[in-house]
C-alpha positions as CSV (number, residue, x, y, z in Angstrom):
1,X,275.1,194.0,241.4
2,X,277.7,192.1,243.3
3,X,277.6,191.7,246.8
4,X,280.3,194.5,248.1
5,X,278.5,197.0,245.8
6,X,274.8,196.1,247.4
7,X,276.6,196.3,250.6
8,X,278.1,199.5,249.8
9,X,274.4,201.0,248.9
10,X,272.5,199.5,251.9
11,X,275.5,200.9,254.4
12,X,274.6,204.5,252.5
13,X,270.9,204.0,252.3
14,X,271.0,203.7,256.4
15,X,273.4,206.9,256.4
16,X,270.7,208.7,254.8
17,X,268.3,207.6,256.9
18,X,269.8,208.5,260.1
19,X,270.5,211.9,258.6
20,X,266.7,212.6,258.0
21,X,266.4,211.7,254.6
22,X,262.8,210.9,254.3
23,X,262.0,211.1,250.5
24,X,263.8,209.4,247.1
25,X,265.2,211.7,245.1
26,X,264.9,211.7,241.3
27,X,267.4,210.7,238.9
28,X,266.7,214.2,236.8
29,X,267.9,217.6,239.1
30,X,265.0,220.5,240.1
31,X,265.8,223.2,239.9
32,X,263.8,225.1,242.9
33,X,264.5,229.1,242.1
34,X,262.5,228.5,238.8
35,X,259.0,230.2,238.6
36,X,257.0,227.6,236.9
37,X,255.0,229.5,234.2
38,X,251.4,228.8,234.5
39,X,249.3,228.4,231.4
40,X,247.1,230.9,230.2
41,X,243.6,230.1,230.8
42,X,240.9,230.3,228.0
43,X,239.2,233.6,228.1
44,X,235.9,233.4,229.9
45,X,233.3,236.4,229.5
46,X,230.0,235.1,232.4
47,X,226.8,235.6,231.0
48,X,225.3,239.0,230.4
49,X,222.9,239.3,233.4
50,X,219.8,241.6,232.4
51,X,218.8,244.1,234.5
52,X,215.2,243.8,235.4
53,X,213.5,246.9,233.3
54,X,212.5,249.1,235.6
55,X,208.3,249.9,235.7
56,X,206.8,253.1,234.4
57,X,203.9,254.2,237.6
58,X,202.2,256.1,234.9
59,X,202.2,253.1,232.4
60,X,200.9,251.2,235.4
61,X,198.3,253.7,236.3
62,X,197.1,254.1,232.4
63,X,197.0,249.9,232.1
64,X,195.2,249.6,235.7
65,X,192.7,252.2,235.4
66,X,191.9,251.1,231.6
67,X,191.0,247.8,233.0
68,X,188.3,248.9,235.5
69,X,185.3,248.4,234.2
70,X,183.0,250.6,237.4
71,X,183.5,252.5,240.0
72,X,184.1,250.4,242.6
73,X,186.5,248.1,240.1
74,X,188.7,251.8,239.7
75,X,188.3,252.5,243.8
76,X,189.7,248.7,244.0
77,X,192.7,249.5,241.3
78,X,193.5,252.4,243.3
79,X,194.3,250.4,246.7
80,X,196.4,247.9,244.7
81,X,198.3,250.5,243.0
82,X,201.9,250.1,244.5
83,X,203.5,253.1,243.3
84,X,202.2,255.6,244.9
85,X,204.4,256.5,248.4
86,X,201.0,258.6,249.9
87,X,199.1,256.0,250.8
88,X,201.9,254.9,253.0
89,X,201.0,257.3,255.4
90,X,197.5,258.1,255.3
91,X,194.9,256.5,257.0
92,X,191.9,256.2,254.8
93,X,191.9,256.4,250.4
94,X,189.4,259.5,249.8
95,X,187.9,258.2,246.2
96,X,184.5,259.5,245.9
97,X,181.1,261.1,247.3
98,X,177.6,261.6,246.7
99,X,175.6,260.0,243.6
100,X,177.1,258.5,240.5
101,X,175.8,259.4,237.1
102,X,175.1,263.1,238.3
103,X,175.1,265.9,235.9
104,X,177.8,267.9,238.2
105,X,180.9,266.7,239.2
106,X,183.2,268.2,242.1
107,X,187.0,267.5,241.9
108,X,188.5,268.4,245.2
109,X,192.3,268.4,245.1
110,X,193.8,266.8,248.1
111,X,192.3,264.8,251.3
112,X,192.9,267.1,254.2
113,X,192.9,265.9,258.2
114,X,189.0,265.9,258.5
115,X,188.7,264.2,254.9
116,X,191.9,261.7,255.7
117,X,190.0,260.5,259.0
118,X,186.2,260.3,257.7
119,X,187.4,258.7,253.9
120,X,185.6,261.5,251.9
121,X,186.2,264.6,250.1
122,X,184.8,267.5,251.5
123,X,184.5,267.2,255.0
124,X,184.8,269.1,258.1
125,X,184.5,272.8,258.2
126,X,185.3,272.8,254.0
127,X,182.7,269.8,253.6
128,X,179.8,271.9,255.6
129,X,181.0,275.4,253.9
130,X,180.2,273.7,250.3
131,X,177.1,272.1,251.5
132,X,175.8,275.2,252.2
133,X,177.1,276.5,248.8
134,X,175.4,273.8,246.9
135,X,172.1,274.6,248.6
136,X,172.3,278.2,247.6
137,X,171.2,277.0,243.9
138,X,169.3,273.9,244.7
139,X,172.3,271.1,245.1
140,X,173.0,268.5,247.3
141,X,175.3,265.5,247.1
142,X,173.0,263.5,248.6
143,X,171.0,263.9,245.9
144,X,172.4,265.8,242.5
145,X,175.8,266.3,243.3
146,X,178.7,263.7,242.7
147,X,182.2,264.5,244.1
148,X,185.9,262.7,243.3
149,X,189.2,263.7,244.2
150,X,192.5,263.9,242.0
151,X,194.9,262.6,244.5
152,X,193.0,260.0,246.9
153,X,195.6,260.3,249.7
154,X,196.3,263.3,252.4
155,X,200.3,264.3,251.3
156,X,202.1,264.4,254.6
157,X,201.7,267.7,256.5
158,X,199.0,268.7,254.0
159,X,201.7,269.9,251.9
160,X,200.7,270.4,247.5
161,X,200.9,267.0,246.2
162,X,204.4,266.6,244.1
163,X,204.1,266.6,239.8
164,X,204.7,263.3,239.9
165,X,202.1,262.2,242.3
166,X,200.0,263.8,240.3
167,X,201.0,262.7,237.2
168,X,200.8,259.1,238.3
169,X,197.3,259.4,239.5
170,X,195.5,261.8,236.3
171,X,194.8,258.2,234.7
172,X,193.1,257.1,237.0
173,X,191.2,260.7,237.7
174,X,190.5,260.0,233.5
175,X,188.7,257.0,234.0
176,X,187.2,258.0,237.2
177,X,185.9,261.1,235.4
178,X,184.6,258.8,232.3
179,X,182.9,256.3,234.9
180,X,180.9,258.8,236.4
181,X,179.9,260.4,233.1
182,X,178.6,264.2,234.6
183,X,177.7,266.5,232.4
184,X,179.9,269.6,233.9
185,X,183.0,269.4,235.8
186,X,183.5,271.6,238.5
187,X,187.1,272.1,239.6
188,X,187.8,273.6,243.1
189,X,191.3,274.9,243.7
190,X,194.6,274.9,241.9
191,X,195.6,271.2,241.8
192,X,192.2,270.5,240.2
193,X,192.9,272.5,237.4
194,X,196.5,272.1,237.1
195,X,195.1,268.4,236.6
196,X,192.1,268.8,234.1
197,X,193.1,272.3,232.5
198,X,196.9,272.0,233.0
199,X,196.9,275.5,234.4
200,X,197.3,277.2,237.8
201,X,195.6,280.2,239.0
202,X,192.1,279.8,239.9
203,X,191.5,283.4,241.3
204,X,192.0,284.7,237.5
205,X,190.5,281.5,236.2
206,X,187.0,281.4,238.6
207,X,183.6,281.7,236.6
208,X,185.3,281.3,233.2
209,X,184.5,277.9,231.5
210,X,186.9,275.6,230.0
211,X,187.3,272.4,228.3
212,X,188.6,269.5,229.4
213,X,188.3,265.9,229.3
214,X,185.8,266.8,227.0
215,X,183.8,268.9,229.3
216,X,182.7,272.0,230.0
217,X,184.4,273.0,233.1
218,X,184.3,275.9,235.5
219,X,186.5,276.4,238.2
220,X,185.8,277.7,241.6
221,X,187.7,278.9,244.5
222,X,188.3,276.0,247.1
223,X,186.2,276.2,250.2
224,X,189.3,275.7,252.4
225,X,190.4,279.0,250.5
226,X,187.3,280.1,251.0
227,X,187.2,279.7,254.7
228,X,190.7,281.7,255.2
229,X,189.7,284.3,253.0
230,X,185.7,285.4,253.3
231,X,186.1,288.3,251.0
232,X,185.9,285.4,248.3
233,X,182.7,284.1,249.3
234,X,181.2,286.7,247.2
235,X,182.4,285.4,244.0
236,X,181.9,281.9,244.8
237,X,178.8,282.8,245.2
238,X,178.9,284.3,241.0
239,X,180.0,281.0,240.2
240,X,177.8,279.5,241.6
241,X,174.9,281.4,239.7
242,X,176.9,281.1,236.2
243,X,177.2,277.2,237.4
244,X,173.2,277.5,237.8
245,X,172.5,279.5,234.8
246,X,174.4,276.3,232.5
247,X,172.1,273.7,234.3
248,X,169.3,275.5,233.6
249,X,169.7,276.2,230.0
250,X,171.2,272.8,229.2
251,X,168.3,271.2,231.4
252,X,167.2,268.2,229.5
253,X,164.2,266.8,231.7
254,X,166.0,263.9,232.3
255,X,166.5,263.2,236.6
């Protein structure tokens, strides 16, 4: 470049400058109204997060009572059981009375006030009513008599423990039934033998025997029942004497 035409750039470079040029420009134009088009991005599918399967409480129930091998290993199953929202609000777990390995067993249905606060079945005015029942043909749980309960928790309001509750907690009424090994099974009220028998209606099903859990089973009237309604003490008091009549004929000699 000769002098007069580097003297002619310079003198244009400084123009720039004083104009507010601040950056070079490029040899090759922009052209700044076109959109530049972006390129497409590979596909990308995120991995196929699986939803934890959600637990069976029955499935639960039948694995957690199978694996108790006593009594107090199914009362222990039954306080770690997490599926059951009763014992959320119940003070006490009502699991059993009187002596294992009895030849009767009592299945009360639900844990009332009296049974939530004292932690056994049958107690208060029901639990001294069926005392007295028992001693009309020679019982006692104190000494013959064992007693369980198909749901171990008082529902709230003493309301009728839901199907499902019940459903959840009939394996471990199985097993508790199988641990104890009676000889007779007596079911007091409806949920007892809507949970042995699968049927409801223990006014038309009293002093009739039944089979289940492979059993002989009678069902009687509820003393709670009883105690709101005394006209039914007098067939209680049948049952009691066909329940009497069994032991005797089936009366092995054995304690």
């Amino acid at each position: 470049m000769d002098k007069l035409g580097w003297q002619i750039a310079r003198e244009s470079l400084e123009w720039q400058v004083e104009l507010g040029v601040v950056d070079a420009i490029g040899d090759i134009p922009i052209d700044r109204y076109d959109v530049p088009v972006e390129k497409p991005q590979p596909a990308f599918s995120p991995p196929t997060i699986m939803a934890p399967m959600s637990l069976d409480p029955v499935e639960v129930a039948e694995k957690s009572a199978a694996a108790a091998q006593n009594l107090a290993g199914l009362k222990q199953a039954l306080k770690d059981y997490p599926h059951c929202e009763l014992q959320r609000g119940a003070r006490n777990l009502v699991f059993n009375d009187g002596i294992s390995g009895a030849r009767v067993m009592i299945l009360d249905e639900a844990p009332g006030r009296e049974e939530d606060l004292h932690g056994l079945p049958f107690a208060g005015p029901a639990g001294a009513l069926l005392d007295k029942m028992l001693a009309g043909i020679g019982l006692n749980r104190t000494e013959n008599v064992y007693i369980g309960t198909v749901i171990p928790w008082r529902p709230p309001q003493n309301r009728e423990p839901k199907p499902e509750e019940i459903a959840m907690m009939l394996p471990f009424l199985r097993r508790h039934v199988a641990l104890a090994a009676p000889d007779v099974l007596i079911c007091m009220g409806n949920i007892s033998c809507s949970a042995i028998l699968g049927k409801r209606g223990v006014k038309k099903l009293r002093g009739q025997w039944q089979d289940g859990l492979g059993l002989p089973v009678l069902p009687i009237m509820h003393p709670k029942t009883l105690l709101r309604e005394p006209a039914g003490k007098k067939y209680a008091w049948e049952d009691l004497l066909v329940l009497k009549a069994w032991l005797r004929e089936h009366d092995t000699g054995e304690s």
